[in-house]
N, C-alpha and C positions, 0 to 999 in steps of 0.2 A: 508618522510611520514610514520606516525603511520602503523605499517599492522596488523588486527582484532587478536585478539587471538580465537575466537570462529571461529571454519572454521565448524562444522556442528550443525543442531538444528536435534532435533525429532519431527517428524509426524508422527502421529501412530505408527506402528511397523518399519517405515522407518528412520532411517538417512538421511536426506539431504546435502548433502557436497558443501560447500560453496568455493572450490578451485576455480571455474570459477562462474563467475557473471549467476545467475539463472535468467529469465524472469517469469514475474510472467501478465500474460493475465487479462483484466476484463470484467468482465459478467455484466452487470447493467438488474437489472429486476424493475427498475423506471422506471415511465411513463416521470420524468423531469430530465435526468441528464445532466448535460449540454453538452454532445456531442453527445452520444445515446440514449436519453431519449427515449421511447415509442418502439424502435425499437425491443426488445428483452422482453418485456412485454409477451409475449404470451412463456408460456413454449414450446413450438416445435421451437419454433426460436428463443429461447436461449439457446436451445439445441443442434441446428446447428452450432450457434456463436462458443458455447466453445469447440464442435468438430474440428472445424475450425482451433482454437488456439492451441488444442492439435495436431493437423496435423502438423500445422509449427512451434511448438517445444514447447509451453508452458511447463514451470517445475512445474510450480502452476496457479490454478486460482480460482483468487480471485471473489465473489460472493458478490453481494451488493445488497440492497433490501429497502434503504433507501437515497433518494438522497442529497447528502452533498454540491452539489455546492452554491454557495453564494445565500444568498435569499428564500432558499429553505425551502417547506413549512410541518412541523412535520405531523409524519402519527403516528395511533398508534401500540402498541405493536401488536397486532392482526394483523393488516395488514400487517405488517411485516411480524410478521410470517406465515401467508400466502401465501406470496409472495416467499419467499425461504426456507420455508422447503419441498414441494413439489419436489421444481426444484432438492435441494442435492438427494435428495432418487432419482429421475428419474437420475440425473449424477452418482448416486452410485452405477445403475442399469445397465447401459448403460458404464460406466467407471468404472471399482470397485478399479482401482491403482493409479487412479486422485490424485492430492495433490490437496485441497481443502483448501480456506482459506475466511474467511467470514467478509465481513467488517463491522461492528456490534459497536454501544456502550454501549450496552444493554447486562447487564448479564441475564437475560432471553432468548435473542434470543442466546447469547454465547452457553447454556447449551442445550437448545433444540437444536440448529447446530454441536455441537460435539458430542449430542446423535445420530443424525442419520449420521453420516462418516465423519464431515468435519472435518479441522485436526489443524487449523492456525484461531485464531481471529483477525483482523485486528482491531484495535481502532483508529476511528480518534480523537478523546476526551482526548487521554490516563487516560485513568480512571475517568476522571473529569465530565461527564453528569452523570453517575452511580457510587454512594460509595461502590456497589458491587462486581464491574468487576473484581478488581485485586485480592480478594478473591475469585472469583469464576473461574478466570484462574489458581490460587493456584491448588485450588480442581481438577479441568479438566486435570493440568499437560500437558497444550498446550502451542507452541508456541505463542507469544503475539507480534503484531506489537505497536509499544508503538508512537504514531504521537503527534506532537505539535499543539495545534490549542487552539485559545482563544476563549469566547462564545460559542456560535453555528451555526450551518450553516447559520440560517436567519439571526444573525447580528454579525458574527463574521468581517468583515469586517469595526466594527467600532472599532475594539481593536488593532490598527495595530502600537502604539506607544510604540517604545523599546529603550532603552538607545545605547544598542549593540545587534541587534538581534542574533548574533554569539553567544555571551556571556550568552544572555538571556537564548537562546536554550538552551544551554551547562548546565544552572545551571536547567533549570526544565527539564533537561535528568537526572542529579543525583539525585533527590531528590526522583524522582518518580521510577529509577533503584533501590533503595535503598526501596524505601515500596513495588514494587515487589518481591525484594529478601527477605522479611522480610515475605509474605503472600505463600515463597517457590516456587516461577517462578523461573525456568530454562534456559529457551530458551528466550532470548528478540532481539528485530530486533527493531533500530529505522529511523524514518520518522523523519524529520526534517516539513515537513507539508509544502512546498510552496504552494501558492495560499489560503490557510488556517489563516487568521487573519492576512497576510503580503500584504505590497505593490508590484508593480511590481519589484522596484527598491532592494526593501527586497530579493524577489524570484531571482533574477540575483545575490545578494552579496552570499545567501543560497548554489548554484551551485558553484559559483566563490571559495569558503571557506569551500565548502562542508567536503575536506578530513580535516578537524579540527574535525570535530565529532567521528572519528576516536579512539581518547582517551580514549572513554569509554572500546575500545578492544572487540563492539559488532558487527554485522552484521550493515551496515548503507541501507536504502531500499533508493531509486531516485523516486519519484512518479510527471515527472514533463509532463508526456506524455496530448498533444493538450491543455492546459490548455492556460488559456486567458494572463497568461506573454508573451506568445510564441505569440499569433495571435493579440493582441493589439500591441506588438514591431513593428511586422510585416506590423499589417495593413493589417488583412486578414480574414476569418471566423477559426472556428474549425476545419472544414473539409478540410482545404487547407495546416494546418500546419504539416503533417507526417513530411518534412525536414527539419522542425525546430527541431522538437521532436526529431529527432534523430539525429542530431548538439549538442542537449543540450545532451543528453543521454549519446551521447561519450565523453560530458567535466566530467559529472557525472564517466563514469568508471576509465576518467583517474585519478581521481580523491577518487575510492577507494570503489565507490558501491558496493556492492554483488549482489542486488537485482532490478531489473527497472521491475516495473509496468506500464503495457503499453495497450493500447488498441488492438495497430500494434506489433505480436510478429516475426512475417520476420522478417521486417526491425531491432527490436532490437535484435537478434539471431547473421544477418549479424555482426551491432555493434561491438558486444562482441567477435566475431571473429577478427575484424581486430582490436579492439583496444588490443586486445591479443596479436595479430603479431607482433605491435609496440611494448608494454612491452619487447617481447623475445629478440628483436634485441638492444634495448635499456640494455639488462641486459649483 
């Protein structure tokens, strides 16, 4: 197995070191997201939620204010902003050492979310909804989560046809590493994007083949927590799959993640613990 050559990124005035697989928490302040929707809508009890995560270990959390699940229906730029720049400045009040990372495809909300403390833009689009973003991560000098996803959220689902979706991935990982480094990004982490314009069958080979991503010698991020691969295989709701999520989570590390973005950050803390233990005895 490929092992990263990048072991830390910069957020803000911090190094983040990549030698043990970091947890990265989500905040959803959607009213629809497909697991949380509505519940975290009211800033005091989204404020709770990401307390919560930082209590049981979150190393980052990730902040979203637009919801990306399949179907999902476009809000505009204002409401957006809205929605989570409030909540950062109240996390940046309340938490001033927070890693903050904002999931955003919009270079507008990027620049107003790193003006006031966040530190990390997550792109589920990788640059492809906004001809801005990668230029204006340029300017910002922020880490960039760079994810794979075709369309958009309301009808990416109809673009799920790949020759080799390993292969596919792999080539629009380089194309688009290559016009970041050209726009002077630094720091890049990528998502391979399960559930994002793939079948279920896709999202099982993605995990399965995960350490092939490896190649580029970037950070690789797991983002496969409750998602509907897991509770359709199952046969179960959202709510019932934690031990799925965290089955799939530790084929993910053995596999080479750095990074699992998870709703449940216990349960993936435990993980990274014990799939640690294996490694050491294994070596």
């Amino acid at each position: 197995m490929y092992s990263p050559e990048i072991t830390t990124i910069k957020a803000g005035h911090k190094l983040i070191n990549l030698d043990n697989p970091l947890v990265m928490g989500i905040v959803n302040l959607t009213p629809d997201s497909f697991f949380d929707g509505g519940l975290y809508s009211d800033m005091n009890r989204a404020l709770i939620q990401a307390e919560k995560l930082l209590r049981q270990g979150a190393d980052i959390l990730d902040i979203g204010a637009y919801s990306s699940r399949p179907n999902a229906a476009p809000i505009s730029i204002q409401e957006e902003i809205d929605r989570l720049i409030p909540f950062i400045e109240l996390l940046k009040r309340e938490h001033p050492n927070c890693i903050i990372s904002v999931d955003t495809f919009r270079s507008q909300i990027a620049k107003e979310a790193i003006r006031v403390g966040a530190h990390i833009i997550n792109d589920i689009s990788g640059g492809g909804l906004d001809d801005a973003m990668f230029e204006t991560v340029g300017k910002l000098q922020v880490p960039y989560i760079l994810m794979h996803m075709r369309g958009r959220p309301e009808n990416m689902q109809s673009f799920t046809t790949y020759q080799d979706v390993i292969a596919d991935l792999c080539t629009y990982f380089s194309d688009r590493i290559a016009k970041l480094r050209s726009y002077g990004v630094k720091d890049i982490i990528l998502d391979p994007g399960p559930g994002f314009a793939k079948t279920v069958d896709q999202n099982f080979e993605i995990v399965n083949r995960f350490s092939e991503f490896l190649i580029f010698g970037l950070p690789v991020l797991g983002a496969i927590s409750r998602k509907s691969m897991i509770y359709k295989t199952l046969e179960l709701s959202a709510r019932e799959v934690l031990n799925g999520t965290t089955v799939l989570n530790s084929v993910l590390l053995l596999n080479g993640a750095k990074i699992l973005r998870v709703h449940d950050v216990k349960e993936a803390k435990e993980a990274i613990v014990l799939i640690k233990k294996i490694k050491e005895q294994s070596n």
